[in-house]
C-alpha positions in Angstrom: 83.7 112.0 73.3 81.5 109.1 74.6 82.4 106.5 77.1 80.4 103.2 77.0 81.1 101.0 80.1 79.4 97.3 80.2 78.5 95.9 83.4 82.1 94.3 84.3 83.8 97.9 83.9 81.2 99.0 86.5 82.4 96.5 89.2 86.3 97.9 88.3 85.8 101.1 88.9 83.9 100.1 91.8 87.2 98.3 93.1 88.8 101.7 92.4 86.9 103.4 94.6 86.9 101.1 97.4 90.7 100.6 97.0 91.1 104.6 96.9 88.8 104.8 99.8 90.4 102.3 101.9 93.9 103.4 101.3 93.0 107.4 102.3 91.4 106.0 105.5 94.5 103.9 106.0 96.4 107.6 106.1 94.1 109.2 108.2 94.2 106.3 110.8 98.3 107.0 111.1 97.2 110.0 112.5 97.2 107.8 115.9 100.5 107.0 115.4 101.2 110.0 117.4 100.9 107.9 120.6 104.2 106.3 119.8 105.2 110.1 121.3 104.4 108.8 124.5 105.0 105.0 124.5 108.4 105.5 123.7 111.3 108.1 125.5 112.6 110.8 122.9 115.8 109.0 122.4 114.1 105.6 120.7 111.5 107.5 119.0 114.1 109.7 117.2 115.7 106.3 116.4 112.7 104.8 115.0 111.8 108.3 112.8 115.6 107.9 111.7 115.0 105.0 110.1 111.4 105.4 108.5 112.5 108.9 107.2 115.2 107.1 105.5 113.3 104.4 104.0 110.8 107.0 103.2 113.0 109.0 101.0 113.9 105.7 98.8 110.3 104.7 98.1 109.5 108.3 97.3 112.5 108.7 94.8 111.6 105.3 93.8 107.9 105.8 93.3 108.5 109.2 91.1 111.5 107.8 89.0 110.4 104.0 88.5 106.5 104.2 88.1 104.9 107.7 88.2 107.2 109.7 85.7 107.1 106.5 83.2 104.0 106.3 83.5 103.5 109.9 82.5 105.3 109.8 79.6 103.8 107.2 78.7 100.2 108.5 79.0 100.7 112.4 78.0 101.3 112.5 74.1 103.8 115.7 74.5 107.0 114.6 76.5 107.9 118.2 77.5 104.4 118.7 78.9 105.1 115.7 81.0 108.2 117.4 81.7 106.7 120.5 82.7 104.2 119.2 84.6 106.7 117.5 87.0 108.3 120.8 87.3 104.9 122.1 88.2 104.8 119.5 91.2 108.6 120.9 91.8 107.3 124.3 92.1 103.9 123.8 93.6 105.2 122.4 96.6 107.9 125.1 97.1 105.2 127.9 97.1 102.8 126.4 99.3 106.1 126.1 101.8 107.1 129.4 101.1 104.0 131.4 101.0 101.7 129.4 102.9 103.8 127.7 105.2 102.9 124.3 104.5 105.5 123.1 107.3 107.3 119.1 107.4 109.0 118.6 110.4 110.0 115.7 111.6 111.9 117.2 114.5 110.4 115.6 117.9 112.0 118.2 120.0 113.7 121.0 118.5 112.4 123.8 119.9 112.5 126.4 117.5 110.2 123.9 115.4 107.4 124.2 118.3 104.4 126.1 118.4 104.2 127.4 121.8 100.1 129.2 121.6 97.1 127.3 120.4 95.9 130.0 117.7 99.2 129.0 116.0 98.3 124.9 116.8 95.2 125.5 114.7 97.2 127.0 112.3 99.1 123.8 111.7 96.0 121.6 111.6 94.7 124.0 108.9 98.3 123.4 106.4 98.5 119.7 107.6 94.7 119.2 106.5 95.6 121.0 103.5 99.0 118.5 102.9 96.6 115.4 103.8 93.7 116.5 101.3 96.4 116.7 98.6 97.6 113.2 99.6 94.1 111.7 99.2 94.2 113.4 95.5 97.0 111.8 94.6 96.0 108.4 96.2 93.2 108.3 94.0 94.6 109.5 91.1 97.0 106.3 91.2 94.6 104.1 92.1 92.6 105.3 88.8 95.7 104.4 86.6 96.8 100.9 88.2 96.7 98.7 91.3 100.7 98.9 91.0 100.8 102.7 90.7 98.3 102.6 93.6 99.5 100.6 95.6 103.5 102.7 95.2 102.3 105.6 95.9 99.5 105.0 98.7 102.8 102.9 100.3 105.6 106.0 99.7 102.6 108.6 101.5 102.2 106.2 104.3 106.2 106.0 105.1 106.0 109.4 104.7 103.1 110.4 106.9 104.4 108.3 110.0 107.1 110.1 111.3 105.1 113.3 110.3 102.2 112.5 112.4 104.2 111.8 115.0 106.1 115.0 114.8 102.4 116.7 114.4 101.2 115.4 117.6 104.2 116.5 119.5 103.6 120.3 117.7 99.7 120.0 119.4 101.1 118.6 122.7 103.8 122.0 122.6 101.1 124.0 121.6 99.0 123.9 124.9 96.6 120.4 124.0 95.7 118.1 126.2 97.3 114.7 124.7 93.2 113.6 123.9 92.5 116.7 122.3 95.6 116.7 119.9 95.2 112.9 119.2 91.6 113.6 118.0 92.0 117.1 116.4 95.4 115.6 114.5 93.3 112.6 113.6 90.4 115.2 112.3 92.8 116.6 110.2 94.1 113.7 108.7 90.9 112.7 107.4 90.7 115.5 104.6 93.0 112.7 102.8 89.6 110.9 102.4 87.8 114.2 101.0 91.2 115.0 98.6 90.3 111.0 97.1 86.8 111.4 97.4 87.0 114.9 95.3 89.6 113.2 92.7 87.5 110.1 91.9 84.6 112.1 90.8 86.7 114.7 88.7 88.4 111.8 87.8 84.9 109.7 86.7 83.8 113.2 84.9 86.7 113.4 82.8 89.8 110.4 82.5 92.1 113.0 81.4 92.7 114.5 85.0 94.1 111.4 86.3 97.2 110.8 83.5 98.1 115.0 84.3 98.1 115.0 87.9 100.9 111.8 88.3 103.5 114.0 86.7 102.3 116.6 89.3 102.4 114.2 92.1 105.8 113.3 90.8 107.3 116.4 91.2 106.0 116.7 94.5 107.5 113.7 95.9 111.2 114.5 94.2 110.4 117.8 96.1 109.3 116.3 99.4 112.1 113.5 99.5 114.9 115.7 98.1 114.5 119.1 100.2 112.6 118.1 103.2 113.7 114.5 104.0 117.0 114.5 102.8 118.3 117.5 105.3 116.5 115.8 108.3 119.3 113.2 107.2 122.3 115.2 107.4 121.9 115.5 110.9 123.5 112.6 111.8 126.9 112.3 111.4 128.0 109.3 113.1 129.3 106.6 110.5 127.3 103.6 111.9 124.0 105.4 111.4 124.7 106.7 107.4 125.3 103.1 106.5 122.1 102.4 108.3 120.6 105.3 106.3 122.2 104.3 102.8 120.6 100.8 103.6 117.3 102.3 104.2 117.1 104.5 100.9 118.3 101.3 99.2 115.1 99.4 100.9 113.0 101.8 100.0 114.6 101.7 96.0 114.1 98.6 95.8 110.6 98.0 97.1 109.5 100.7 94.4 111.9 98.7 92.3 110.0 95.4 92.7 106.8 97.1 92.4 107.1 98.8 89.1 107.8 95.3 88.0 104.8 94.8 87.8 103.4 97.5 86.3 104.9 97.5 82.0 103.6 98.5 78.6 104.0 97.4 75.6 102.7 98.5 72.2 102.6 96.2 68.8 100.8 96.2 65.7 98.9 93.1 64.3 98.7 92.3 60.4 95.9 94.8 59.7 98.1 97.9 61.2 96.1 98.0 64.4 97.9 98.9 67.6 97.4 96.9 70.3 98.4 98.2 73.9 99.9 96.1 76.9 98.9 97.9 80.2 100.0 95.7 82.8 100.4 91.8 83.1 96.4 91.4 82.4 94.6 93.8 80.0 95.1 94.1 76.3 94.0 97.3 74.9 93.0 97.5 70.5 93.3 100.9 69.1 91.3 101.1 65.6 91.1 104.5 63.9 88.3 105.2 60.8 87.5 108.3 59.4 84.5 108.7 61.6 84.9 106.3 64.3 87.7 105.9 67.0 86.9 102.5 69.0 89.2 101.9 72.2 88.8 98.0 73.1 90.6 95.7 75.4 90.4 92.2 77.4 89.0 93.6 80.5 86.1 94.0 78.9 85.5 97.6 78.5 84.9 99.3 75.7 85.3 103.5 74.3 84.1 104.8 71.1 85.1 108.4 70.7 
């Protein structure tokens, strides 16, 4: 399989990577967010993580139902490996929580959630680098699809990674850190997102492939993430006010995922000579012409494959 890229391509997947780049960066900044755990008593910050959580578990329902499953489908050839590749996010997720305690809490001060001795602080940093280097893959891998199904899932990790972050700085602060230390060992951590992109944009420039098999992946995860990990922290209020305040917040998040995939369509037709032509987007046009010896891939962003 050859790829042939002119120079316009070049300056696309140049975007990509500064796009990529700049979003992983964006989620290891939040890392700092974990000052909010001192600018603000318990009581308001548990308000604020109430809300974000809830919003949080919208746009990542949102972002795995409305744009990266679709997209999926649309990309892998064989609908139930796209299927089983979601479960493989599903089930991915579930063993690195249960065999190598890849811990989400967004508990400020529940006690039993605390680590009490620095060996087991380091600990955390080690799973919550791992966690952030996974978020940079996925990052990436979005960015290499679309700017829509970039920007939705760089947008669902970043609601996602506040109230963690804040709830990892707190773990650091109950583990023995000075507040300086955690803030810059926390912020350490959270820049293995930039490695996770930085590793997925080469595999990803080394073979296209990877990038369409990892958003079913990522999929899973984030049904996963929202529906066993968010969704409890939820539960635990049970005063009436604050569910409609919730059910508001999922809806937000919905709907922002909503308006984004809006964005983002395909479309497939065939001109008089039997061509297909593919629609990827509001903007590029994509010709598909098949010989015996010759499969030429050619659309209006000017780039070109011949296979």
């Amino acid at each position: 399989m050859q790829f042939t890229y002119n120079n316009s391509i070049q300056i696309i997947m140049s975007d990509v990577w500064v796009y990529a780049i700049a979003s992983t960066i964006l989620i290891s900044i939040l890392s700092f967010s974990g000052v909010l755990f001192l600018a603000f008593q318990q009581k308001v910050l548990r308000q604020i993580i109430f809300v974000l959580i809830s919003f949080a578990v919208g746009a990542l329902f949102g972002n795995a139902f409305f744009i990266l499953i679709p997209e999926s489908f649309h990309n892998i050839p064989d609908a139930k490996l796209a299927g089983i590749l979601v479960v493989t996010g599903l089930l991915l997720m579930f063993i690195l929580e249960k065999f190598i305690h890849w811990r989400h809490n967004h508990n400020i001060d529940d006690e039993d959630n605390t680590h009490k001795h620095a060996p087991l602080g380091y600990i955390s940093l080690i799973t919550d680098g791992l966690h952030n280097f996974t978020d940079g893959v996925l990052i990436a891998a979005a960015w290499m699809v679309s700017p829509e199904v970039g920007i939705a899932t760089t947008t669902a990790v970043l609601l996602h990674e506040i109230p963690q972050e804040i709830s990892d700085f707190g773990v650091l602060i109950h583990a023995g850190f000075s507040r300086k230390k955690a803030l810059m060992l926390n912020f350490f951590s959270a820049c293995a997102a930039i490695l996770g992109g930085v590793f997925m944009l080469i595999l990803g420039h080394i073979t296209e492939v990877a990038t369409y098999y990892i958003l079913p992946v990522a999929a899973g995860g984030f049904i996963y993430l929202a529906g066993t990990d968010l969704l409890p922290e939820l539960h635990r209020e049970k005063s009436n006010q604050k569910n409609i305040i919730q059910f508001a917040a999922i809806h937000a998040g919905l709907l922002l995922m909503h308006f984004i995939s809006l964005n983002h369509s395909h479309d497939h037709q065939e001109d008089a000579s039997g061509q297909e032509t593919h629609i990827h987007g509001p903007s590029c046009e994509h010709e598909v012409s098949d010989t015996t010896d010759i499969h030429q891939h050619t659309d209006s962003c000017d780039h070109n494959h011949v296979h």
